[in-house]
Every structure is written in C-alpha cells, then in structure tokens.
C-alpha positions, -999 to +999 in steps of 0.1 A: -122-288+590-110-298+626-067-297+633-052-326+640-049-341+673-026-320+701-022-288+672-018-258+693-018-222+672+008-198+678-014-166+677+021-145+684+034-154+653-001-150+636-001-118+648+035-102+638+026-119+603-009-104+602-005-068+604+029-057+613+043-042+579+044-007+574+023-010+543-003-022+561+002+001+591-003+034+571-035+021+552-049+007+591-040+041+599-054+063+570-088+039+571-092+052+610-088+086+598-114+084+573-134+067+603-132+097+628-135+121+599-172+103+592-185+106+628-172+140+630-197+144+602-222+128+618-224+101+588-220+068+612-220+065+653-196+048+670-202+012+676-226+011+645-228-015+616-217+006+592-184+008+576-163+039+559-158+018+522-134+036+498-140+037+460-108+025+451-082+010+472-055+036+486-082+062+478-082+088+501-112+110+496-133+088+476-150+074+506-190+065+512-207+048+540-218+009+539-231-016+561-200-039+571-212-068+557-212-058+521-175-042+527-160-068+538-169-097+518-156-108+485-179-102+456-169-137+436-180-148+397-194-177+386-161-197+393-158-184+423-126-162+414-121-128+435-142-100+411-129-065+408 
C-alpha cells in the first residue's frame, strides 16, 4: 500500500528502534557465534543460502542447518495466527 503524498521515512529512528536493546544485541551476537562455529565445521560456506536455525529460541547448542527461506518465515494456521 503506497504512503501518502510528500511521507519521508526516518530510517534513523527505524534503526535505534530496530535493534538497539541489549536483549536483542546478545541474541544477534550469540546467533553469529553459532554462525562461525558452523563454517568452522564445514556445515555452511559463507555467503550460502543456508541459515544456522535453533531448536528453541535462546537455545544455544540445539542448532541445525536450513535453507534461509524456511527459517525465516512464519509458519501460520488456518487463521493465519503465528504457529509455535
């Protein structure tokens, strides 16, 4: 759906809402780590499509590999409601 006419985004503000919370630093940071760990392993190359998925959320060692476009969607019901 297009903006209104003469809307301009502030992407600053986007961006210190997006992911500037130390919550969601340490969980950016402990997903890289399980990143490097898995091409240290040899089980994805950088710049593949493949994505280091964890089991559970805030799981640490429970991790496998998957192609990016199942991790990062949203597996939804019948009513469309997020499915966990």
């Amino acid at each position: 759906m297009p903006s209104s006419k003469g809307y301009k985004r502030d992407y600053a503000q986007e961006y210190a809402n997006q992911g500037s919370k130390p919550k969601r630093k340490k969980a950016r940071a402990e997903n890289n780590k399980a990143r490097r760990q898995a091409i240290k392993e040899g089980k994805v190359k950088k710049g593949s499509s493949m994505d280091v998925a964890h089991t559970k959320p805030g799981a640490k060692g429970d991790t496998f590999i998957q192609h990016r476009s199942k991790n990062r969607s949203i597996a939804r019901t019948k009513t469309a409601k997020r499915q966990r």
